[in-house]
N, C-alpha and C positions, 0 to 999 in steps of 0.2 A: 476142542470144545466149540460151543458155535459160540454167535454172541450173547445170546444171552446165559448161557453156564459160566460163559469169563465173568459177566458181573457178579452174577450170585455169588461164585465162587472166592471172587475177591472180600464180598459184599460177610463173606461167613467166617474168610481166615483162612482158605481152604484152598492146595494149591490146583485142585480139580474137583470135580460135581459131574454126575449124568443124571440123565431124564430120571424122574422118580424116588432121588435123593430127598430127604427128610432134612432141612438145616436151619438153622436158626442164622437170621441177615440181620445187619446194620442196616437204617434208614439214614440217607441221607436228608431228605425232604421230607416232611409229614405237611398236606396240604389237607383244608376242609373249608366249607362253602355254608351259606345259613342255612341248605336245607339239612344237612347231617351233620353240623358242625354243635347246636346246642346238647343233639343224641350223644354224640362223641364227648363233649362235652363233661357229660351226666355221667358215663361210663367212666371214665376216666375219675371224678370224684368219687364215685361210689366203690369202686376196686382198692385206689389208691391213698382215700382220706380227703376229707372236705379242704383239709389246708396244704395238700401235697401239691409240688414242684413239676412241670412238666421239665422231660428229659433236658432239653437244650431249647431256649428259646429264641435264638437267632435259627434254627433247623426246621419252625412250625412258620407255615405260609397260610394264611388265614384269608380269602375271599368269597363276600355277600358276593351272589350273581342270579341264583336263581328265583328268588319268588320278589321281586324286589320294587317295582312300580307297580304297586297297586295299593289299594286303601284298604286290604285285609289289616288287620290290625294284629294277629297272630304273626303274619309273616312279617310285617314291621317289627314287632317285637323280635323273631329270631336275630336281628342284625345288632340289638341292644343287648342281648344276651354274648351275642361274639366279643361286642366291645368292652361289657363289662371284664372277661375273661382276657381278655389281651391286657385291659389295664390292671388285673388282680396278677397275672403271670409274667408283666414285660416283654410281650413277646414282641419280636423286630419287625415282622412284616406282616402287616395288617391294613389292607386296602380298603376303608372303611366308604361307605357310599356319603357319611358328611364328615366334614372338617374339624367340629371340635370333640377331641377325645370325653368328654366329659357331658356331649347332648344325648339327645335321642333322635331318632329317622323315623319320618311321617310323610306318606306320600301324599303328593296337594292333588289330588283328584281335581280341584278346580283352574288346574294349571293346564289339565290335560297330558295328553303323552306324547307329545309331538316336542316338548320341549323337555330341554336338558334341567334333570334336579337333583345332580349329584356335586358331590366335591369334588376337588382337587388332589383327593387320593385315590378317588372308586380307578376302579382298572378294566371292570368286565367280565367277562366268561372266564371263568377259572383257567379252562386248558387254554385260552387264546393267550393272557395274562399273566401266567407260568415262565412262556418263554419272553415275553415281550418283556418282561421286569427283568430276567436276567436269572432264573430258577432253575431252569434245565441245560445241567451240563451232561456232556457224554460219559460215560463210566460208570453212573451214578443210581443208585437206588431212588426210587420216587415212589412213594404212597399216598393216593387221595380216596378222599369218601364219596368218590363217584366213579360209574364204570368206564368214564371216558378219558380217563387219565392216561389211558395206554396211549393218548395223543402225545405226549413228550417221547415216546421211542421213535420217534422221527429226529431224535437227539442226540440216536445211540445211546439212550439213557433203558434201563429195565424200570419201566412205570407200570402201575396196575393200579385197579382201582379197589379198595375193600371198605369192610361192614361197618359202622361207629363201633362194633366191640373188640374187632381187632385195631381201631382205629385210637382206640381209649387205651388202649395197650402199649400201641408205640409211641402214644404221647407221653406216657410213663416210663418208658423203657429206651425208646428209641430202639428197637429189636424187634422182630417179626418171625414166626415158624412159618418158612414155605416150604414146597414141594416142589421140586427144580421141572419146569415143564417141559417136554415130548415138544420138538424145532419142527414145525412145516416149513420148507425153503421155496419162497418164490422168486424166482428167475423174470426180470425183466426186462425183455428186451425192444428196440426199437426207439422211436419216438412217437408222442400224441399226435394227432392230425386234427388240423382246424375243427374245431364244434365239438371236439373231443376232449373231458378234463380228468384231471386225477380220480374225481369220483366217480368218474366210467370204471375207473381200473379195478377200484376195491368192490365197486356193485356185479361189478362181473365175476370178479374171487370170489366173493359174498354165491353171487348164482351157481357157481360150479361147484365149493364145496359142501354148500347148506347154510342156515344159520346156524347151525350146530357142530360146523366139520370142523371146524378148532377147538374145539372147548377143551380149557384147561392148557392146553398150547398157544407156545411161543410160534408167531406167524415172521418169520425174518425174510426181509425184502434187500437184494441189489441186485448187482447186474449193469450194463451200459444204460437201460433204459431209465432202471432207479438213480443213478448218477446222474440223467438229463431233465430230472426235476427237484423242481425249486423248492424250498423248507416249508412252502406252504402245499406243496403238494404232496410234499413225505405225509403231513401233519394228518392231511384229509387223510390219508391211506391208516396209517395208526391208530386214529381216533377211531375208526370205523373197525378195527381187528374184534371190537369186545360181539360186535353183530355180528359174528364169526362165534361167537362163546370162545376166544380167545382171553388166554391170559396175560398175553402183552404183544403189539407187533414192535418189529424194532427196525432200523436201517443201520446202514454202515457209516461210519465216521469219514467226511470227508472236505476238501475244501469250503464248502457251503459252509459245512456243519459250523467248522470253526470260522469263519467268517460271521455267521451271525451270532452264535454264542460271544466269541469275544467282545462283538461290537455291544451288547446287549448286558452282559456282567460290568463293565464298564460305566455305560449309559446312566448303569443304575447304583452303583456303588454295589453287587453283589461281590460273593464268593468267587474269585476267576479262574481258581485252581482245580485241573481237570484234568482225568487217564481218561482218555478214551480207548476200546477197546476194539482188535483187530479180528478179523477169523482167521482161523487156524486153519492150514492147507487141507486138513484129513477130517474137520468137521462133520458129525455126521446130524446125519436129519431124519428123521421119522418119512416124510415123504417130500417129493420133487414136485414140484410146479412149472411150466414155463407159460408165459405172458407175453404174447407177440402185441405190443402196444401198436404198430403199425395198423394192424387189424380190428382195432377196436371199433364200437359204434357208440353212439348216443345211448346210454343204457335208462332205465325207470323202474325202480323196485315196488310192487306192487302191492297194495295192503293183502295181508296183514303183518306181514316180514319180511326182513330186507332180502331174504334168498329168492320172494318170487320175480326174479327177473326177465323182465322183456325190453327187446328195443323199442323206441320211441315212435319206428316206424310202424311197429307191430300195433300200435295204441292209438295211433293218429285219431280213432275216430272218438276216444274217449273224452267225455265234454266233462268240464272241471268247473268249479265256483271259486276257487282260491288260488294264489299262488303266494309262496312264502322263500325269504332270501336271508340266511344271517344263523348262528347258533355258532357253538366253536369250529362247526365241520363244512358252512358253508356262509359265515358273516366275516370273513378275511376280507385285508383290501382288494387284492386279486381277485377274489370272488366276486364281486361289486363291480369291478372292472369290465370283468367277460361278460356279466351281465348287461351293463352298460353299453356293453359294443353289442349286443345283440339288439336293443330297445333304444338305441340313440337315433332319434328323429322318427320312431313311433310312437303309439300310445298301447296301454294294456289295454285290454277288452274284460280282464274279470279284477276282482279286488285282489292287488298287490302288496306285501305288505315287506319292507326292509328294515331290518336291523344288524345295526354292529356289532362285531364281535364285542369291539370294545372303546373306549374313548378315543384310543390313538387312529384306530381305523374311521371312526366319522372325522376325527381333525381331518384325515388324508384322504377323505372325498369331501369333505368341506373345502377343500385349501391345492388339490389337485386340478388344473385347471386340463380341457380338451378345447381348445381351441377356443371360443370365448365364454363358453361355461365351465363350470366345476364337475366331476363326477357325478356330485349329489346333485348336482340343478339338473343336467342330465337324466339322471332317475327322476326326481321329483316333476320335471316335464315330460316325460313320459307316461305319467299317474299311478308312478307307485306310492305308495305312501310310506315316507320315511322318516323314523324318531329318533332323534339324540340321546334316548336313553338306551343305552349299550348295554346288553346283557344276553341272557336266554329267553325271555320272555315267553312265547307258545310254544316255543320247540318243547318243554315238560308240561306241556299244558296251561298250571297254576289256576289261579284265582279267575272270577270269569271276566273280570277287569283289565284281565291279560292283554299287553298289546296283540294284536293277529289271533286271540286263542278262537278257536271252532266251539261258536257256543250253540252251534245246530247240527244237525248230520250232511256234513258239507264233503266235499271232495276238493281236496287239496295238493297240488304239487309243489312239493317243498326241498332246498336246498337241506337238510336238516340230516339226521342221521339216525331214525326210527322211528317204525311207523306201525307198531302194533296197537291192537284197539284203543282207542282215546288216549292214547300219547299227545296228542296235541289240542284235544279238550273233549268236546263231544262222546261219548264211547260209541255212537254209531256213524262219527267221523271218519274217511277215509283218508291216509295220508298214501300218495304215491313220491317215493324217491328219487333227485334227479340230479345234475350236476349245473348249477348258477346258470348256464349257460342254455343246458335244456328246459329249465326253468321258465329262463326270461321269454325264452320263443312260443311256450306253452302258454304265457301270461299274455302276449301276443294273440294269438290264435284261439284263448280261449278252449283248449281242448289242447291235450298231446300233440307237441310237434318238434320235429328234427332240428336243431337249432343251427345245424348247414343250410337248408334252405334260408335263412335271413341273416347268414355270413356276404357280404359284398366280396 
């Protein structure tokens, strides 16, 4: 079986599964967020009864992230509506953007967005947050109410993302009916080359199969190559399987894996107990891949889906109005970093706009020092503009108060991870996709540019 048939399979009771099996899983994790968590919510009372019990309330991971510094007053209420339900259900982990169980969240529009106006519990982007708390172990079933959850299969975990009514279901059941997915196998090999990041690798899958050449499949990645990169480069690559019409990408279990899981169940008092799963010598796969990472270039996914891809050389001459850094698939510390090194001792030429994954990633460009600055002073001397409010902010768009969001038909290069029409506000918004790195040189240059040219 490959690996994702091992999860399922364990996940049903079953001592084997193939492509196209009909089973009913155990959820480990049910997560949900304020934009689909009051829907999920409502579903769940209305099937189950206004005073019914969700399944297991240490198993429900509850994080605000996405519409959440603005002065919409809807979206402010969706985070009052999560907290009432955490404190009517008991539920363990609830990463609430303030502090007292018993307030309400209002955003100070007169504070601005440049400053930090969250608690002591907010955590950030769901999928960054996930692992950083200690939520994604290997072996393990994950379900959230957004398509981008397939970012924990960088866990060896089977993650997917689904609808509030199947989401209102496992909250009542903790059980799910899936359809065991058809394995594409990507072979990884080599190492990245300077100017070169994770997110070349999955834009370049993303170009050769389609946005559509996974759908409903399982995308599994190793190889020497996938073994030579870091939990934050798995993440990018998984996060990005669902622009594939993928149903989950997953990696292999390996010393990383557990190296940061354990450190991270720990950190946080989670659940530490984990099977990770191995492949099986005779594995079969629906189709073969191989990926000479050596070979790659600076890639750029061009509106209006992330399959139309071109290299950055091929774009050079396209002139941009925006550039954008941060969301779960390109607001990592790393991400920030490579940025950094491309625009340390420049300045941007068009509006820059950064944000964290999450609180723990602005502490460690707050508190990360390069010689006598910070990461973030670095950025912020360079003229990007950067907020300590950690979340998704324009990567969905949101409210038009949105920090970064495109409230004109602007053309945009963005670390981010979709870019169909007015994904990021505007609908006659252009978003082009890039990796942190071709980003910052493009933010540089003001138009497309190779982000090797301004490597030292």
């Amino acid at each position: 079986m490959t690996l994702t048939e091992k999860i399922l399979a364990r996940a049903a009771g079953k001592r084997q599964v193939q492509a196209g099996d009909n089973i009913w899983v155990n959820a480990d994790v049910l997560m949900t967020h304020d934009v689909c968590g009051p829907g999920t919510i409502g579903v769940f009372k209305r099937e189950f009864g206004a005073q019914a019990k969700v399944w297991d309330p240490e198993r429900i991971v509850i994080i605000p992230d996405h519409y959440i510094f603005t002065a919409d007053s809807k979206s402010n209420r969706n985070v009052d509506i999560l907290r009432d339900f955490v404190r009517e259900q008991g539920i363990a982990h609830f990463y609430d953007v303030i502090d007292s169980p018993n307030g309400t969240w209002k955003f100070d529009a007169a504070k601005g967005q440049f400053v930090r106006q969250y608690g002591s519990h907010y955590a950030g982007v769901c999928h960054s947050a996930l692992p950083q708390k200690g939520h994604t172990r290997p072996g393990e079933v994950l379900f959230g109410t957004d398509s981008h959850t397939c970012t924990a299969g960088a866990f060896n975990q089977f993650a997917t993302g689904i609808g509030n009514t199947d989401a209102g279901f496992v909250m009542g059941t903790g059980k799910l009916l899936i359809k065991v997915p058809e394995t594409m196998h990507f072979r990884l090999e080599g190492r990245l080359r300077p100017g070169v990041m994770s997110k070349d690798i999955i834009l370049h899958i993303i170009g050769e199969i389609g946005f559509d050449g996974a759908t409903y499949r399982a995308m599994q990645f190793d190889g020497p190559g996938a073994a030579s990169l870091s939990m934050d480069d798995r993440m990018t690559i998984a996060n990005m399987a669902i622009e594939a019409g993928g149903k989950n990408g997953i990696f292999e279990f390996d010393a990383k894996t557990e190296e940061y899981v354990n450190y991270r169940t720990r950190l946080n008092g989670t659940r530490g107990a984990y099977e990770p799963v191995a492949p099986d010598p005779d594995q079969k796969f629906m189709t073969e891949h191989v990926v000479d990472l050596d070979r790659l270039e600076p890639l750029v996914a061009c509106h209006p889906d992330p399959g139309q891809r071109k290299t950055a050389r091929e774009l050079e001459q396209l002139k941009l109005d925006r550039a954008y850094i941060g969301s779960c698939t390109g607001g990592k510390t790393s991400d920030f970093i490579e940025f950094a090194r491309i625009v340390r001792g420049r300045r941007v030429a068009i509006d820059t706009f950064g944000v964290p994954a999450t609180p723990e990633i602005a502490r460690d460009l707050q508190t990360t020092y390069w010689g006598a600055k910070t990461i973030w002073q670095v950025l912020v001397d360079a003229g990007v503009q950067m907020t300590e409010n950690a979340g998704c902010a324009a990567c969905l768009g949101g409210p038009v108060d949105t920090f970064g969001r495109m409230n004109t038909p602007l053309k945009c290069i963005s670390a981010t991870n979709r870019n169909f029409p007015g994904r990021m506000g505007h609908k006659e918004s252009q978003v082009f996709l890039a990796s942190p790195a071709t980003v910052a040189a493009s933010a540089l240059a003001g138009k497309v540019a190779d982000p090797r040219d301004y490597i030292n």
